[in-house]
C-alpha positions in Angstrom: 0.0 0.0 0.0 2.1 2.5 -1.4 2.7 6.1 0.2 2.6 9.4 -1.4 1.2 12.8 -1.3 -2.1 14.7 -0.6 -3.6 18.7 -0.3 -6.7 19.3 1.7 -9.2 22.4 1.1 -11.5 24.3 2.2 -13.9 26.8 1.5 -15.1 30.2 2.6 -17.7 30.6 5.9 -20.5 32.4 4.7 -23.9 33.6 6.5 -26.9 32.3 4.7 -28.8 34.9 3.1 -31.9 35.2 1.0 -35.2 33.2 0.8 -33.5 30.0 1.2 -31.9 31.0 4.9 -34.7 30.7 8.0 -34.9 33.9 10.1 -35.0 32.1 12.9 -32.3 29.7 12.3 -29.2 30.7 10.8 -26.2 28.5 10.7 -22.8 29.4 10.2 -20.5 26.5 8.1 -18.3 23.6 10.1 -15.5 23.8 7.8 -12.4 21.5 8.3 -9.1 23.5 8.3 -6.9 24.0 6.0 -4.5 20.7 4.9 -1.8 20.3 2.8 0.7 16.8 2.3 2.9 15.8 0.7 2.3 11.8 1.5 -0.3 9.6 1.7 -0.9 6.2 2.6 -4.2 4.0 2.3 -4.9 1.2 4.9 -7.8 -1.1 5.1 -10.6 1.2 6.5 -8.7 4.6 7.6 -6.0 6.7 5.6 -3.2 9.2 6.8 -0.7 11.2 5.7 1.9 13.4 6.4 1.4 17.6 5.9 3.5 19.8 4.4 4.6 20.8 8.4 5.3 17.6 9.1 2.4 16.7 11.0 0.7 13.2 10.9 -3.4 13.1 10.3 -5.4 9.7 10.2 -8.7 9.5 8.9 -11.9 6.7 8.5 -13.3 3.7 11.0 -16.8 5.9 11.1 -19.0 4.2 9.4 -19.1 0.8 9.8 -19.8 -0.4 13.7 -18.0 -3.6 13.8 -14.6 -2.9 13.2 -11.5 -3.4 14.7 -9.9 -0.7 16.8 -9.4 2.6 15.4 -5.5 3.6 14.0 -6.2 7.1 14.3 -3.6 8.0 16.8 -5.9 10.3 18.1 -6.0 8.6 21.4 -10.1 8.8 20.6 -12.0 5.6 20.6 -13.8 7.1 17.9 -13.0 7.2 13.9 -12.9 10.6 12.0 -14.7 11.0 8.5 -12.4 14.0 8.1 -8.6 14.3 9.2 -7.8 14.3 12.7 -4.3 14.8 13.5 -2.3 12.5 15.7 -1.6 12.7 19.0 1.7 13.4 20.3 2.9 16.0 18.8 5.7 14.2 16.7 7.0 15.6 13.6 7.1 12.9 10.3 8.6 12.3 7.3 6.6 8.9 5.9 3.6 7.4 7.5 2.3 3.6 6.4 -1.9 2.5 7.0 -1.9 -1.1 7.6 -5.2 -3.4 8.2 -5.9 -1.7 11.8 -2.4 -0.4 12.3 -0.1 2.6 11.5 3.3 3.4 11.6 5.3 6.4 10.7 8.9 7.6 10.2 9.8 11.2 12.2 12.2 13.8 10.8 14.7 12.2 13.1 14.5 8.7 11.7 12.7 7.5 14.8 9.9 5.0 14.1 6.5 4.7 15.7 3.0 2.6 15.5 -0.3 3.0 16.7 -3.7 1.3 16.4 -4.0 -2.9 16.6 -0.7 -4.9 18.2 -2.1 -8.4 18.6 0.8 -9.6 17.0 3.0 -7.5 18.1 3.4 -5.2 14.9 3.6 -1.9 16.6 7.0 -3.3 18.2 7.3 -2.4 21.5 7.3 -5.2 23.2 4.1 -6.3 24.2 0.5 -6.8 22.4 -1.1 -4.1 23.9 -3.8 -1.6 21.6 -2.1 1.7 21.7 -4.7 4.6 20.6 -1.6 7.1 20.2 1.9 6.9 18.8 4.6 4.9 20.8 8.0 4.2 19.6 9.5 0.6 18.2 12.0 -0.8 20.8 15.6 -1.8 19.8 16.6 1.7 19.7 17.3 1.4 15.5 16.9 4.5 13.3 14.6 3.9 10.1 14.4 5.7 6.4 11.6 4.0 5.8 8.6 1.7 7.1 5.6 -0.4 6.1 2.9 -2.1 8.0 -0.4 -3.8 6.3 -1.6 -6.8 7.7 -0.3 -8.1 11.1 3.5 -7.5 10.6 5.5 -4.0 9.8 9.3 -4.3 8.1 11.5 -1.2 7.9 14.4 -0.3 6.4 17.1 1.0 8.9 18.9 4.4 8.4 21.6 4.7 8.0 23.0 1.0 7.0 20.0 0.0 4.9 19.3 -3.5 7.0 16.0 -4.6 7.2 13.9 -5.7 10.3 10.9 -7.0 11.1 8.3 -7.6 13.7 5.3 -9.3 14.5 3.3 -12.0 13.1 5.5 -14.5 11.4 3.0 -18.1 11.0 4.2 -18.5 6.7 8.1 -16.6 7.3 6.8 -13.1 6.8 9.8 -11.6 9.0 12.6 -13.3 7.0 14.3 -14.1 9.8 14.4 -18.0 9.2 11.6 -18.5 11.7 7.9 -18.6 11.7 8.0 -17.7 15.5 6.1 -13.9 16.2 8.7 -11.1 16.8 7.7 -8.6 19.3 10.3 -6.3 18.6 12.3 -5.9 15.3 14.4 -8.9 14.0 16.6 -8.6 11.6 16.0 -10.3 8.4 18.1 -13.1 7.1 20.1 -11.1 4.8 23.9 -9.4 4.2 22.0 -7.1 1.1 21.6 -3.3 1.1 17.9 -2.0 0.9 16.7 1.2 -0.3 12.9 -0.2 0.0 10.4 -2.4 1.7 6.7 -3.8 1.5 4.4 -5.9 3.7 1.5 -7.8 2.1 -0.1 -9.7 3.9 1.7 -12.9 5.2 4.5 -12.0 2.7 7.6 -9.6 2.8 9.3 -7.9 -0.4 12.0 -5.0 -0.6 14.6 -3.5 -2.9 18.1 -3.4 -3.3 20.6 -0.6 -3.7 21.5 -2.0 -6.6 17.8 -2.7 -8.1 17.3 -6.0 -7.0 14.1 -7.3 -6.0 13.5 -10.3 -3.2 10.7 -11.6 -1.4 9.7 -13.8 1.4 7.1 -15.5 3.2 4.0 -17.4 2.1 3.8 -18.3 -1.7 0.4 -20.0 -2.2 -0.7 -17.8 -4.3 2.8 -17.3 -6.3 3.4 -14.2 -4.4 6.9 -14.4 -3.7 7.3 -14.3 -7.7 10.5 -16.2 -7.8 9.0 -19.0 -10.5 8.6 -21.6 -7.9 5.2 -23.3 -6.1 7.4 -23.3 -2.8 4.5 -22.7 -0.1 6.4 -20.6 2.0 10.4 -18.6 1.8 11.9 -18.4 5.1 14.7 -15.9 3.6 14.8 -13.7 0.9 14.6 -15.1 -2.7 15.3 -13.4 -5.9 12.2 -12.1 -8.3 12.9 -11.3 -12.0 16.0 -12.4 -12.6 17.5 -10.0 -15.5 15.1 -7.3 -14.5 16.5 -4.1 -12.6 13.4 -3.1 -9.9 12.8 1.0 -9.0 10.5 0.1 -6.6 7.5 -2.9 -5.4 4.2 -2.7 -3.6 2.9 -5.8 -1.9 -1.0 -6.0 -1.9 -3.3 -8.8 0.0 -2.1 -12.1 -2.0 -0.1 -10.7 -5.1 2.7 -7.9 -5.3 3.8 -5.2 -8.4 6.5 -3.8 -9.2 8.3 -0.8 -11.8 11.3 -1.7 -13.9 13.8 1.2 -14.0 12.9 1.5 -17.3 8.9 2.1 -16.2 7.8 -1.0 -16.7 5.2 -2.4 -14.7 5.0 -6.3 -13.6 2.4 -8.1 -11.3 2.2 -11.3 -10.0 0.3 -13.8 -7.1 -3.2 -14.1 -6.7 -4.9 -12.3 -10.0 -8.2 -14.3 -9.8 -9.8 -10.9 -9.1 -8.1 -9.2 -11.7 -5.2 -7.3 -9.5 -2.4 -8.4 -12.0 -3.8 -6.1 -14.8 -2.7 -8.8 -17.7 -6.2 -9.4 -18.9 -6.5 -13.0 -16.7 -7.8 -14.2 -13.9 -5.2 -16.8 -13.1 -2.2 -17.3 -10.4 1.1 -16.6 -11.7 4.3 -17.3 -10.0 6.8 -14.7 -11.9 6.6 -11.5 -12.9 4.6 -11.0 -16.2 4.0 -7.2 -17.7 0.7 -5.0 -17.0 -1.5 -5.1 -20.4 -1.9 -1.9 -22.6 1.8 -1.4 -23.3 1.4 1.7 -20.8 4.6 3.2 -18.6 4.4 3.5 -14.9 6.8 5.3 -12.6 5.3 3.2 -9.7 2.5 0.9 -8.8 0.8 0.1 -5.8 -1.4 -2.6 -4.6 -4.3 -2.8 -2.5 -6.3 -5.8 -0.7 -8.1 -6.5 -4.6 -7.1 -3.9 -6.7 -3.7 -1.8 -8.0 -2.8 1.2 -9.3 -0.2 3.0 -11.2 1.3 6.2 -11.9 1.9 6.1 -15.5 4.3 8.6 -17.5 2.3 11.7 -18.1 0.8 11.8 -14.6 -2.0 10.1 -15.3 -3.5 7.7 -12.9 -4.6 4.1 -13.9 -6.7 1.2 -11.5 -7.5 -2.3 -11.9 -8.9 -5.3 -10.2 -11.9 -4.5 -7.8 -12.7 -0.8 -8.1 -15.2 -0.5 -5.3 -17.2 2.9 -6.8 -20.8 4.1 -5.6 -23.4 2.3 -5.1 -22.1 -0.8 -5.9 -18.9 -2.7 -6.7 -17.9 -3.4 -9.8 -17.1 -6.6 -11.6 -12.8 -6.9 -12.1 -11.2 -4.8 -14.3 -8.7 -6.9 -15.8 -6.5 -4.1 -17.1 -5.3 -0.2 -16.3 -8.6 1.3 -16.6 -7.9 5.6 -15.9 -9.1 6.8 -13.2 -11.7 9.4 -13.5 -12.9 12.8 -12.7 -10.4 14.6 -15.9 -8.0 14.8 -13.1 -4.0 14.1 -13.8 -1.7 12.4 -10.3 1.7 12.5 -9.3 1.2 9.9 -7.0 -1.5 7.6 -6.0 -2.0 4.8 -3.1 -4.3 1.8 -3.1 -5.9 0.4 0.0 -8.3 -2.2 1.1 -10.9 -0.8 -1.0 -10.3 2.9 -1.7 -7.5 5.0 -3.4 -6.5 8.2 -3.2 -3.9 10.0 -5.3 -2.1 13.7 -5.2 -2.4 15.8 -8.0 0.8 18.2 -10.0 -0.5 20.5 -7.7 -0.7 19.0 -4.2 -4.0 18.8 -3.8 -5.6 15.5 -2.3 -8.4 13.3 -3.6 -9.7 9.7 -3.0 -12.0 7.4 -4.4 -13.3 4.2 -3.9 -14.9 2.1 -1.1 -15.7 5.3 1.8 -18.2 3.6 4.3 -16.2 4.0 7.0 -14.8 7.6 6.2 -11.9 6.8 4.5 -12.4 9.0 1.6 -11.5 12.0 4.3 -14.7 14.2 3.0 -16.7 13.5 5.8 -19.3 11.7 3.9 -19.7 7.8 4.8 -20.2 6.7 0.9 -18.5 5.2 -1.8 -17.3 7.5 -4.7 -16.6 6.0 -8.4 -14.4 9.1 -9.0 -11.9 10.7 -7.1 -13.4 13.1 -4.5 -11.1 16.1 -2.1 -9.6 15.0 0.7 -10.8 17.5 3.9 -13.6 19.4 1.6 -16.3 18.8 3.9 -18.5 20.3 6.5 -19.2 18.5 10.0 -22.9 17.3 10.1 -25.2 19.9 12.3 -28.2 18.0 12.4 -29.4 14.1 12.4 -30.3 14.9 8.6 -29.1 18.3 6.7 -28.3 20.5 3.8 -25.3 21.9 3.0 -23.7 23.7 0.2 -20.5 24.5 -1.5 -19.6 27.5 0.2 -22.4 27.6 3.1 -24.8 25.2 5.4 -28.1 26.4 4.7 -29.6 27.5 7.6 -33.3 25.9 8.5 -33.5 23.9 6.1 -33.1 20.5 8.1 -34.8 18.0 6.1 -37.8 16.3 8.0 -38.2 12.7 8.5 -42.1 12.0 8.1 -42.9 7.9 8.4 -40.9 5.2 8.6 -43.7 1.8 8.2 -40.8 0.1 8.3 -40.9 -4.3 8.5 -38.0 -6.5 8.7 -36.9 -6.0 5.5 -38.6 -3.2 3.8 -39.9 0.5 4.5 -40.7 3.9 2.7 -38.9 6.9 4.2 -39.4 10.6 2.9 -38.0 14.1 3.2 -39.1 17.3 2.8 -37.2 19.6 0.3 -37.7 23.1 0.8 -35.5 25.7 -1.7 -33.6 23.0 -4.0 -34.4 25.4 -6.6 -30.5 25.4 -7.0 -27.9 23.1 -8.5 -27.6 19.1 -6.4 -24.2 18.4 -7.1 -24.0 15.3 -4.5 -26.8 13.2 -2.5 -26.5 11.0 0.5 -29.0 8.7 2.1 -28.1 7.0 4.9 -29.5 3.9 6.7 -29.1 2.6 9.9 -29.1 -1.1 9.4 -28.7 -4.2 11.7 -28.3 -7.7 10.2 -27.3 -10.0 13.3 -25.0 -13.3 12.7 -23.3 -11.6 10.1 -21.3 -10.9 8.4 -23.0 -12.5 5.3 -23.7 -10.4 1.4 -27.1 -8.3 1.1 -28.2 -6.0 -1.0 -30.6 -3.2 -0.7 -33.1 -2.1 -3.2 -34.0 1.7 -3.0 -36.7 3.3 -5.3 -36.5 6.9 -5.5 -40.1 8.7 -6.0 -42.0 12.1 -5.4 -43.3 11.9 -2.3 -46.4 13.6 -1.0 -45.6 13.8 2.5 -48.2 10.9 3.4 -46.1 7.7 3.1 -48.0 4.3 2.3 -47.7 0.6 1.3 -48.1 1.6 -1.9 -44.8 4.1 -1.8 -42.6 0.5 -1.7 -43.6 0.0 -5.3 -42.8 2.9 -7.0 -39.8 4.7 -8.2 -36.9 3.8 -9.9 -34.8 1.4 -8.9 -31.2 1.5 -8.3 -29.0 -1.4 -5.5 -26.7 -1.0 -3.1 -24.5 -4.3 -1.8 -22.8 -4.8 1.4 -22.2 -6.8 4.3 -24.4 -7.9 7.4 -23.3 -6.4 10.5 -22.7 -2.7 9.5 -24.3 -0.5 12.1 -25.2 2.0 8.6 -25.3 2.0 4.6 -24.9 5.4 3.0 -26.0 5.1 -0.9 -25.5 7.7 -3.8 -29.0 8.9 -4.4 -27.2 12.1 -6.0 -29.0 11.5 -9.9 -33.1 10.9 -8.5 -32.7 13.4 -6.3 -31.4 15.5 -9.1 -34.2 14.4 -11.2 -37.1 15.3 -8.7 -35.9 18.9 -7.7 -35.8 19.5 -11.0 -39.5 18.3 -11.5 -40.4 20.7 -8.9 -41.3 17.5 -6.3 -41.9 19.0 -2.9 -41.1 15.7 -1.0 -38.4 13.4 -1.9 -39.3 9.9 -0.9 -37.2 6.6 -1.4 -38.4 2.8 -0.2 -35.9 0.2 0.4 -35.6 -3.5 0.8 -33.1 -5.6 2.1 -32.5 -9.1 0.3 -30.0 -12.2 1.3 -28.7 -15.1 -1.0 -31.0 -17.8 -1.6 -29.6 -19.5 1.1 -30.6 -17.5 4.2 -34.4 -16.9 4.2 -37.0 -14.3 5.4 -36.9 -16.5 8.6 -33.3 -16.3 9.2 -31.3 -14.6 11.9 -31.6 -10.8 10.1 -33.8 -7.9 11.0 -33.0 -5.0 8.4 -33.8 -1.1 9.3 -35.4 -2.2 13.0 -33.3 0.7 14.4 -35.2 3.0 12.2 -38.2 2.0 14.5 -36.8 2.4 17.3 -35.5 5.9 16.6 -32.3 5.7 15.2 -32.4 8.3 12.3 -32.1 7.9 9.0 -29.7 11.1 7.3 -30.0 12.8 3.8 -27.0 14.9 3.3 -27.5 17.2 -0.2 -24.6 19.3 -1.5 -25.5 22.1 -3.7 -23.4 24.2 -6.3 -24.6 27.4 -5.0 -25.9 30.3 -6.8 
């Protein structure tokens, strides 16, 4: 999950004003401050990055209820759908986002974790959560550092070595051992590194002298040294004949660049990670179709991404996009939004990438706030890190320069059953421009987690819901995962389409659905918390004037 570098922005606080601002209620905007980085890493559900001061900021674990601790740093039990900034007051030069880790490099080559230590990957010694930064015994100095999964490698400053720490069950440390490190071992190996990856149950790095080597498990053909060895308890050569500028492990597979800005993938591509046009294991490196040239890849949990010649910015695999996921992309597909990147960074399921001019954007899978735009909701295109306002109200409206004031949208009826209801809001003064739309659920599937998908109809409402309103509209689905305490869907084009046909209320009806296999009977109940008062949210942003 490769680093790199991201801007945040904001915009101006203005009072509302005009027949669309409530005399009696005037709000003034949230607005998060000001942001600029220059690096960026995605993790599983939360990103962070490091600003242009030096400061570290973590963001995500707010919208899903069942997830593992938070790897804010904050010291908050609580996730962020906007940057926080991490406790501590340490300045940094590199941060990495792991699964429900992080781990970051200060100015004075000191390393530090935070978040999940089960395994002992934050490296001090014991397996102890840590909600703010502490520093990785052994006393070693460190140019660089990566964490993903359960262990974290780094490369040592200034002799190049490599260590590692924590979870070590297929070899992962490359210490000739599969026994768990709770502080950094050195790995098996008399090479100079200039680079290191974690997937995750395997290890890769680079030498000084553009060598690649990997370690650990190899079911998949991960290790990409032509063999169907299980695991590598050392390093072991990749691409013999090839000279490597830089790799990026991902869950089961790993990509690299050639010097010469080639790009190469290998493992697991059954999803469509390897970008070749298969969906097969491979267990050497073989090129990225479209004969494009990449300065660097990186790889998520299911998808990659690469930072071609030209600064433009290229995804492929599973590219999770709103409201629902998409089938595998077999090869570079651009990302979109007419937006060129220096650098991009794939996570579990989201992205995000730094354009020529330092400003921050991410895309992808958001439910838990990782997008950083403080909207819990997947994006297809790449949406501004930190270009948010902080919610005022269970349900509201905001706009692009100013939160409208008293214009709260209004919850009227919820018949809701197990698995279906009709829900509608009242929109007063949408006369103007929807350029985004929000609906959120609060949802509870017990025993999960286990696929469902939710069916919402979008309709003009009249402001008296009734069994007939869950048969109307047009449809559009949303598919997730039982368990998550809300769903926020993308309901940005009906909602477009009924303030523009002068509809008063806007009303959606949903249904929740389960494979074949678990029935109406089974251990679910779907929207209950709307019932029992748990609100249901819909955020509009408008272009202003």
């Amino acid at each position: 999950m490769l680093l790199g570098s991201v801007v945040g922005c904001t915009q101006d606080d203005h009072t509302p004003a005009g027949p669309e601002a409530a005399p009696s209620a005037v709000v003034s905007a949230a607005t998060a401050p000001a942001l600029a980085f220059f690096q960026l890493s995605a993790g599983r559900n939360h990103t962070c990055g490091v600003t242009t001061d030096n400061r570290a900021l973590c963001w995500g674990y707010a919208g899903i209820g069942n997830g593992p601790p938070n790897a804010l740093g904050d010291g908050s039990a609580n996730g962020s759908m906007i940057p926080v900034e991490v406790a501590g007051g340490l300045r940094f030069k590199q941060v990495s986002a792991g699964f429900s880790t992080t781990c970051g490099v200060t100015l004075s080559h000191q390393a530090y974790c935070w978040g999940f230590n089960d395994r002992g990957e934050i490296g001090d010694g014991t397996t102890a959560y840590r909600a703010t930064p502490v520093r990785v015994a052994g006393g070693h100095l460190f140019r660089q550092i990566e964490t993903t999964f359960q262990h974290t490698c780094g490369v040592s400053y200034p002799d190049n070595k490599l260590y590692c720490w924590g979870w070590n069950l297929d070899a992962q440390l490359g210490d000739g051992t599969r026994t768990d490190r709770l502080t950094p071992a050195a790995v098996a190996s008399t090479l100079a590194f200039r680079q290191v990856t974690t997937g995750y149950d395997h290890t890769c790095a680079v030498t000084t002298d553009d060598r690649a080597f990997c370690w650990g498990r190899n079911k998949y053909g991960q290790i990409g040294d032509s063999t169907t060895v299980f695991r590598r308890f050392k390093p072991s050569r990749v691409g013999r004949g090839l000279s490597w500028h830089q790799v990026d492990a991902g869950r089961d597979f790993t990509c690299a660049t050639t010097t010469d800005d080639h790009a190469y993938c290998w493992g697991d591509g059954r999803s469509g990670q390897l970008g070749n046009n298969r969906s097969a294991f491979l267990f050497s490196p073989q090129p990225v179709a479209g004969g494009l040239h990449f300065t660097r890849v990186t790889a998520g949990a299911f998808h990659a991404c690469g930072e071609a010649v030209g600064k433009q910015a290229y995804c492929w695999g599973i590219l999770f996009s709103a409201p629902t996921t998409t089938t595998p992309q077999r090869s570079p597909l651009a990302v979109g939004g007419g937006l060129t990147f220096a650098q991009v960074s794939a996570g579990e399921g989201q992205s995000c990438g730094k354009t020529p001019e330092s400003v921050a954007y991410c895309w992808g899978s958001g439910l838990s706030g990782e997008l950083g735009n403080g909207v819990a909701a997947n994006s297809p295109t790449p949406v501004p890190v930190g270009r948010s306002f902080v919610p005022l109200a269970d349900a509201f409206i905001r706009d692009g320069s100013q939160v409208l004031g008293g214009l709260v949208v209004q919850v009227l009826h919820v018949p809701s059953f197990e698995d279906r209801g009709a829900i509608e809001f009242l929109l007063p003064g949408l006369a103007r421009n929807i350029t985004q739309a929000t609906l959120t659920l609060p949802v509870y599937a017990s025993h999960g987690p286990y696929p469902f998908t939710i069916t919402v109809l979008a309709y003009a409402g009249d402001g008296a819901v009734t069994v007939a309103d869950w048969d109307r509209g047009t449809p559009f689905v949303y598919f997730g995962y039982g368990g998550e305490a809300k769903v926020s869907l993308d309901v940005t084009a009906p909602l477009q389409a009924l303030a523009a046909s002068g509809a008063t209320f806007a009303g959606f009806n949903f249904r929740f659905t389960v494979p074949s296999t678990i029935t109406q009977n089974g251990p679910f109940i779907a929207f209950n918390a709307l019932e029992q008062g748990s609100p249901a949210e819909l955020e509009v942003v408008t272009g202003g004037s």
